[in-house]
C-alpha positions in Angstrom: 0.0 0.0 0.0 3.1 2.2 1.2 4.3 1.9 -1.9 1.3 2.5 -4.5 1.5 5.3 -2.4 4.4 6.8 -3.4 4.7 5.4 -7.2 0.9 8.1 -7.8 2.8 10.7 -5.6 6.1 10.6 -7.8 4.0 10.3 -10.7 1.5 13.3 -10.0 5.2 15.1 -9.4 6.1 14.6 -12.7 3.0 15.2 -13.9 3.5 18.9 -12.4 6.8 19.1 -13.9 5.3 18.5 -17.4 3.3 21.3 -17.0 5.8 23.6 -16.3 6.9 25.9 -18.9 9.9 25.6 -20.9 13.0 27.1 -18.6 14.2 30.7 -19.8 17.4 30.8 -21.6 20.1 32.1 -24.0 18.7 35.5 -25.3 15.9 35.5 -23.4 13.8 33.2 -24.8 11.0 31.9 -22.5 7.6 30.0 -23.0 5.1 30.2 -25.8 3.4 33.2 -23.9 6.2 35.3 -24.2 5.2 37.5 -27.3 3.1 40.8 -26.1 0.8 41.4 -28.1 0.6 44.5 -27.6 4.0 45.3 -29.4 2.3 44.6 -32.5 1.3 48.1 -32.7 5.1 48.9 -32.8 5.8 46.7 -35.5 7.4 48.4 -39.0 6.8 46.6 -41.9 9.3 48.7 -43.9 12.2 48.0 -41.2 11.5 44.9 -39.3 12.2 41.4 -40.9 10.8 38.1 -39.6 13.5 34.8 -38.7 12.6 31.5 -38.4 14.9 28.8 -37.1 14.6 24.7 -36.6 12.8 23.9 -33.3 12.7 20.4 -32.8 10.7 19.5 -29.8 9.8 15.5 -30.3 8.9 13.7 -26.8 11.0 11.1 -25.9 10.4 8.0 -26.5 8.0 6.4 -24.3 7.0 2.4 -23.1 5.0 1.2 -20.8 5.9 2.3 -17.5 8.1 5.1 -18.8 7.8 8.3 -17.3 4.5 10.8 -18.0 6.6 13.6 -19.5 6.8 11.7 -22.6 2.5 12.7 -22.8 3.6 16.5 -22.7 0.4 18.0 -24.9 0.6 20.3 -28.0 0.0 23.5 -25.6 3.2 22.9 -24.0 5.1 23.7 -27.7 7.5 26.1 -27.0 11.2 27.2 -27.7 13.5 24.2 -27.5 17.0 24.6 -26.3 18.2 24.3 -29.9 16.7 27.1 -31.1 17.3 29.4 -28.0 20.8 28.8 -28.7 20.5 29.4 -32.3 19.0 32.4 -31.9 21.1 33.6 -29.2 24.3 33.4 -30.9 22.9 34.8 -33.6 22.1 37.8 -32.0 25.2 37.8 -30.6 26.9 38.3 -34.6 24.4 40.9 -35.9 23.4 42.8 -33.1 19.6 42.4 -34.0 16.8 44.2 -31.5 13.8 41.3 -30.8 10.0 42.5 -30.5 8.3 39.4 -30.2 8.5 35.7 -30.7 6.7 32.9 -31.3 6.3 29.0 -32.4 5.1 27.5 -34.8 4.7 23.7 -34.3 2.7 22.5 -37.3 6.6 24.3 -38.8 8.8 23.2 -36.2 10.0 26.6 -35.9 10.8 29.1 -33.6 9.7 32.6 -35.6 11.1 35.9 -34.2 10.1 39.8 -35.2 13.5 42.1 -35.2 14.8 45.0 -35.5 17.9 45.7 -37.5 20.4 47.3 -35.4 21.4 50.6 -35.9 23.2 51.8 -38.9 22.5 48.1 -40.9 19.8 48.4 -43.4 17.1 45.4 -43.6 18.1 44.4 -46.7 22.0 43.9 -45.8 20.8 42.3 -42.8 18.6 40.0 -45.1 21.4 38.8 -47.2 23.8 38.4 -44.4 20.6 36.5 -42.9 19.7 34.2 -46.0 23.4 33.0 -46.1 23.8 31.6 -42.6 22.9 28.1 -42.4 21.2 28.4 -39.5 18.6 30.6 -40.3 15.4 27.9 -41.8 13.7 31.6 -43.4 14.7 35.3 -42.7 11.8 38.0 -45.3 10.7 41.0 -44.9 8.0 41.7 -41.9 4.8 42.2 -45.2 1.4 44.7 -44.0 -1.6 43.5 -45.5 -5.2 45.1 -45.8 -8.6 44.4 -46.0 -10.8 44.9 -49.1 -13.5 47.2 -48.2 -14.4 50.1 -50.5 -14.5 53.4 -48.0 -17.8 55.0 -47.7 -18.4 58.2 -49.3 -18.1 61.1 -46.9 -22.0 61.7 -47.1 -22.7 58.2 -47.0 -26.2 57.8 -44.9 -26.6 55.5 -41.9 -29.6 53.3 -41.9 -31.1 51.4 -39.4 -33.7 49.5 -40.8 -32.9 45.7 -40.7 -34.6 44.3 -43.5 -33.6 40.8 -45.4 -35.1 42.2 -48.5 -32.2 45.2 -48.9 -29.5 42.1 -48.8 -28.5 42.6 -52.4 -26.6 39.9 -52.3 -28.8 37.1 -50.3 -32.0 38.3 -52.8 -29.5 37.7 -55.7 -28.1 35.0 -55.2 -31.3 33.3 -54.3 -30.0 32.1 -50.7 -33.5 32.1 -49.5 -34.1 29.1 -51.9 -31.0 27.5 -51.4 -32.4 27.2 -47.8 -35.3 24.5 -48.9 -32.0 22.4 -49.1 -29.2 23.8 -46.8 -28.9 26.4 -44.4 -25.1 25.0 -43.2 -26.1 23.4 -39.8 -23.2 22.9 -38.1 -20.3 23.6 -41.1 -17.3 25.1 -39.6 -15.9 28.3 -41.1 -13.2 30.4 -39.5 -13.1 34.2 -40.4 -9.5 35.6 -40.0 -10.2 39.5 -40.0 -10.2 41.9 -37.3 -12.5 41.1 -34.5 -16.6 41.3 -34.3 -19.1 42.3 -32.0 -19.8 39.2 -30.4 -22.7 40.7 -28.9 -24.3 41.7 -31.8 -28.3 40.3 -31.7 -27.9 38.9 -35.2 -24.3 37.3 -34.5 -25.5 35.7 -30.8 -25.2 31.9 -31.0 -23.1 32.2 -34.4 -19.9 32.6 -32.7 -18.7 29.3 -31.1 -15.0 30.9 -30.4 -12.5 33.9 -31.0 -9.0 34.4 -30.7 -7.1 37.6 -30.4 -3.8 37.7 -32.0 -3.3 41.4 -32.1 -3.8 42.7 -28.6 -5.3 42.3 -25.1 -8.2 44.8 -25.6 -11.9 43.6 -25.9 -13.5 46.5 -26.2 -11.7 47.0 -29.5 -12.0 43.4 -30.7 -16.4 44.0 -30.7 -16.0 47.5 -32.0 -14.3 46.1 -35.3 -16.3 46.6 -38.5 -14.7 44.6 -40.9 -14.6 41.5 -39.4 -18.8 42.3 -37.9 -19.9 42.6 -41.8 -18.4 39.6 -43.0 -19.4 37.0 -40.1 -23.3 38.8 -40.6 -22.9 38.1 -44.2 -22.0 34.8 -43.7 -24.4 33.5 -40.8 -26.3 35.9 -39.5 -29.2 34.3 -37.5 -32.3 33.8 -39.0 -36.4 33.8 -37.7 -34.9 36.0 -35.1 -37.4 38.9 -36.1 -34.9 41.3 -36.4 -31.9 42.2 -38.7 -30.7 40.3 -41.8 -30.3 36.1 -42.5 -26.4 35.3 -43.5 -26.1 33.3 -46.7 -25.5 30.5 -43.7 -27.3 30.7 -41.0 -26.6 27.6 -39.5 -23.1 27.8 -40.3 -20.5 28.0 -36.7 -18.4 30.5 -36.7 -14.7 31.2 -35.8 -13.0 34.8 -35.0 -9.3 35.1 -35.2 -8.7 39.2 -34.9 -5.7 39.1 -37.2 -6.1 42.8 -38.1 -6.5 46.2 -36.6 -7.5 49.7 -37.4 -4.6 52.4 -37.4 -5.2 55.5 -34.7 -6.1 57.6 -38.4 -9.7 58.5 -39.2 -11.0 56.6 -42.6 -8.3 54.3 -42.1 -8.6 50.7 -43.4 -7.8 47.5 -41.3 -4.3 46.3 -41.4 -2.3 43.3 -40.9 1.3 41.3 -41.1 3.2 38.7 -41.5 3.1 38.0 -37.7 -1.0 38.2 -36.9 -1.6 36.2 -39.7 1.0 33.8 -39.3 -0.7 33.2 -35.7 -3.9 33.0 -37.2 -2.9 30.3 -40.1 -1.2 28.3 -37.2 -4.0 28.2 -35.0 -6.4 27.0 -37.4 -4.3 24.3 -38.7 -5.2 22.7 -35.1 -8.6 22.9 -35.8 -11.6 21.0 -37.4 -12.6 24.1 -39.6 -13.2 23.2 -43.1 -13.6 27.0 -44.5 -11.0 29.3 -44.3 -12.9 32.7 -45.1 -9.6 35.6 -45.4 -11.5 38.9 -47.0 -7.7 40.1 -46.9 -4.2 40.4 -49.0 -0.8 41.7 -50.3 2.3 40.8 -50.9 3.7 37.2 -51.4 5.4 36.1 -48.3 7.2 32.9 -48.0 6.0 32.1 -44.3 2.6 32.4 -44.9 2.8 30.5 -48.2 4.0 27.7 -46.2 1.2 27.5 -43.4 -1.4 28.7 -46.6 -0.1 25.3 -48.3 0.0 22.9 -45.5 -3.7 24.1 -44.8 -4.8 23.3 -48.6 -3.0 19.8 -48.0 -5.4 19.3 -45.3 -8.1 19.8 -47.4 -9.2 23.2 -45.9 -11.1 25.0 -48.4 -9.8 28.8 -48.7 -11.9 31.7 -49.6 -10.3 35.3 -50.6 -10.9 38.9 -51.6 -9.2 39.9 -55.2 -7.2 42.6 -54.5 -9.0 46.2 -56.2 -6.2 46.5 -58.5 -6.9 43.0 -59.9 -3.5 41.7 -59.4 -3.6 37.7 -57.9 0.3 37.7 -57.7 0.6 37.8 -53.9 -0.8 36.4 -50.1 -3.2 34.3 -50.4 -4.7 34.5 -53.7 -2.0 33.7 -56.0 -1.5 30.0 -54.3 -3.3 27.3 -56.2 -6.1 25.6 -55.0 -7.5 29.0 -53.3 -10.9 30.2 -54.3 -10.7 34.0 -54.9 -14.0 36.3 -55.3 -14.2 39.7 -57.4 -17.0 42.0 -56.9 -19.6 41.4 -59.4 -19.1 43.8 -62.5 -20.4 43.3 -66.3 -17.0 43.0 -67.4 -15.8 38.9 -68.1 -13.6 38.2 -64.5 -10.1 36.6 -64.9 -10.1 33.0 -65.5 -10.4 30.8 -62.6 -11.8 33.6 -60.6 -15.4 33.6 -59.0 -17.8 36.9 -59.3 -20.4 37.6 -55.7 -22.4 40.3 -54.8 -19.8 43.3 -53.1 -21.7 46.1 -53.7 -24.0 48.1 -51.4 -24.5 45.0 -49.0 -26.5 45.7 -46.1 -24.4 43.7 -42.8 -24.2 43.8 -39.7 -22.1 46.3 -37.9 -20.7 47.1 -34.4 -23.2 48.3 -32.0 -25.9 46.0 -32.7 -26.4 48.5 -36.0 -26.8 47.5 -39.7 -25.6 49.8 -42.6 -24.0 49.4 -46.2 -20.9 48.4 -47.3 -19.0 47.3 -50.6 -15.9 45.5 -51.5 -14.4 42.0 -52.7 -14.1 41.5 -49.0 -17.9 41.2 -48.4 -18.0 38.9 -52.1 -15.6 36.4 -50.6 -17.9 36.2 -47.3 -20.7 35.7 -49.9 -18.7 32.9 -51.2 -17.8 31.4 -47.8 -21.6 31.4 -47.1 -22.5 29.0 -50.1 -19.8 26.8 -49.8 -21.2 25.6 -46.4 -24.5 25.5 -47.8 -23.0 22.9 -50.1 -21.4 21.4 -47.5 -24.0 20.9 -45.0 -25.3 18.5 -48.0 -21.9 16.9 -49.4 -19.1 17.0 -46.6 -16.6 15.2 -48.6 -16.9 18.0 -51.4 -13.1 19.4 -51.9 -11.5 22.9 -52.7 -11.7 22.4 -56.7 -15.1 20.5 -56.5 -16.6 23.8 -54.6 -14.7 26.0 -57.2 -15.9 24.0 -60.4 -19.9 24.0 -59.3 -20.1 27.8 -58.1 -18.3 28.7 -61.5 -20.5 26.2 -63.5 -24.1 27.2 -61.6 -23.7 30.9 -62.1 -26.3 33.1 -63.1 -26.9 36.8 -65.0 -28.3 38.6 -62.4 -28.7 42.5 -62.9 -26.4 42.2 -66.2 -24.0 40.3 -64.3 -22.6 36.6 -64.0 -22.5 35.8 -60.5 -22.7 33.3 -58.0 -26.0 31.6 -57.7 -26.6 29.4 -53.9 -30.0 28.0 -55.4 -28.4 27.0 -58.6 -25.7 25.8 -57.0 -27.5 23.6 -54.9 -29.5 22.0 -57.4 -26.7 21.5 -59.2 -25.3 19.4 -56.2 -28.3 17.6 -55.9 -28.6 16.4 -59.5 -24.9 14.8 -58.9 -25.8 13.1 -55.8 -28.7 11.7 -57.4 -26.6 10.5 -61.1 -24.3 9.1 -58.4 -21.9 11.5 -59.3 
């Protein structure tokens, strides 16, 4: 008895140690936690460059009656020793300042934000950076924006929450597409800015959120961008008040990846770093749409998560950029589905048209009101694809793309995206067996 007594009590010992973080060292390099997010408002993405280096953490091998440490769980991933020292001597050579740091285990790398020192340009640093063996990825820190058209300075603000002024839900005959699907229970995560989780059409629609930027709540359910796309997407419906999303029994997932600049009219903005967090943390999830109204530049990091999401089978929605160019993050990877506003112009092969014009949303505050841009097209998108969904789980990326390009309709002079068509299309296959 003595000693079943002590064997649990050694055991619930090192049970405790597993759950201790990882032990500070070299260069300061703690825990997971460590990054403050609040320094991503001091981020410059003209000066700061993001480094990646190998972080092996494998458990040790483990046998029957070996040790529980060798259970530590994925929320323990931190910096290993390796890459603390990696990073610290290479600090020590080029003289770098750190902001923040983070893993990345679906990687297995450590990723840091820096500083050049002073009197070293980025782009010397970068070279100097790419030839070191040690480094696994050194780019440039990229900013990335959301794709919502600005409101004309004498824009009105309405309040009248009616479906039938959904341009886009009345065109693309959602309301039919609902005899078949409204999305019960498909998983679709918005990475945006936040939303106003408290937001009577949005209540219930919102299983979880994550805040990647900063610490502050009362920012994260004052965002606009990211409240019009989730209201587009899954508003709640028979409430008796508000609008019906193109999906309203789709779940929904929040990661605030974006922020709005201290500058009035300003759009949202993001980097390398938010979204790289946000990419990460959905690859540990079940979600099966990625909805990302967002874009810029190519970066290599975010390639790399974008890719080992598509090889997961994620389907991944995005916003053309306004100048029409698909030649950077996300939508010039293949295998995403990007959305233009709807225009009477033929769109770019490949390339899906939606309703992004004048759509009537949901916005902070429990308000409704207009907006426009590919941004709210994509969300249209994202709605249909988990009405198709709901009915054919096993549909893939290029399946989704093929019917939504196949089933679309004129509507108003314009080919666009048609959720009734679309469905009926689905249903004819699953009935040929097809």
């Amino acid at each position: 008895m003595k000693c079943g007594v002590l064997v649990l009590a050694a055991a619930m010992a090192l049970s405790a140690c597993a759950r201790l973080p990882p032990v500070a060292s070299a260069g300061d390099h703690a825990a997971t936690g460590r990054a403050t997010l609040a320094s991503v408002s001091t981020m410059d993405s003209q000066r700061d460059i993001v480094l990646a280096v190998a972080n092996p953490l494998a458990p040790p091998a483990t046998h029957a009656g070996s040790s529980l440490l060798g259970y530590l769980p994925s929320a323990n991933y931190g910096i290993g020793q390796r890459a603390a020292s990696t990073l610290a001597a290479l600090k020590k050579i080029y003289g770098w300042q750190e902001v923040t740091g983070w893993p990345i285990k679906a990687l297995d790398v450590y990723c840091i934000v820096l500083t050049p020192p002073p009197g070293m340009s980025r782009d010397t640093l970068l070279k100097a950076l790419a030839a070191d063996a040690r480094v696994r990825l050194a780019q440039p820190l990229q900013s990335y924006s959301t794709y919502a058209d600005p409101p004309p300075p004498d824009a009105r603000r309405y309040n009248d929450p009616y479906a039938d002024l959904q341009r886009g839900f009345v065109e693309t005959d959602a309301a039919v597409a609902h005899n078949l699907s409204r999305g019960d229970g498909v998983h679709v995560a918005i990475i945006d800015t936040g939303a106003d989780l408290a937001h009577p059409d949005l209540q219930g629609r919102i299983r979880d959120t994550q805040n990647l930027v900063d610490a502050d709540r009362t920012a994260f359910d004052r965002d606009n961008h990211g409240t019009e796309v989730a209201g587009v997407i899954a508003a709640t419906a028979d409430n008796h008040r508000g609008i019906v999303g193109i999906a309203p029994g789709a779940v929904l997932s929040v990661y605030k990846a974006c922020w709005y600049p201290p500058v009035p009219g300003a759009g949202a903005r993001c980097n390398t770093f938010t979204l790289a967090k946000a990419l990460a943390a959905v690859i540990d999830t079940d979600t099966r749409i990625i909805n990302l109204s967002l874009g810029g530049p190519a970066d290599p990091l975010l390639d790399e998560l974008l890719s080992r999401l598509l090889e997961q089978g994620r389907i991944v929605i995005t916003a053309m950029p306004p100048d029409g160019n698909v030649g950077g993050f996300p939508d010039r990877a293949p295998g995403v589905i990007v959305v233009r506003t709807s225009r009477a112009t033929e769109a770019p092969p490949g390339v899906l048209s939606a309703p992004g014009s004048d759509i009537l949303t949901t916005q902070p505050g429990g308000g409704y009101d207009f907006t426009s841009g590919s941004s709210m097209a994509a969300a249209h998108v994202s709605g249909i694809t988990a009405l198709l969904l709901a009915m054919a789980p096993a549909l893939d990326a290029r399946s989704v793309h093929d019917l939504l390009l196949q089933s679309s309709r004129v509507s108003d002079g314009m080919l666009q995206v048609n959720a009734a068509a679309a469905m009926a299309r689905l249903r004819e296959r699953r009935k040929a067996g097809r």
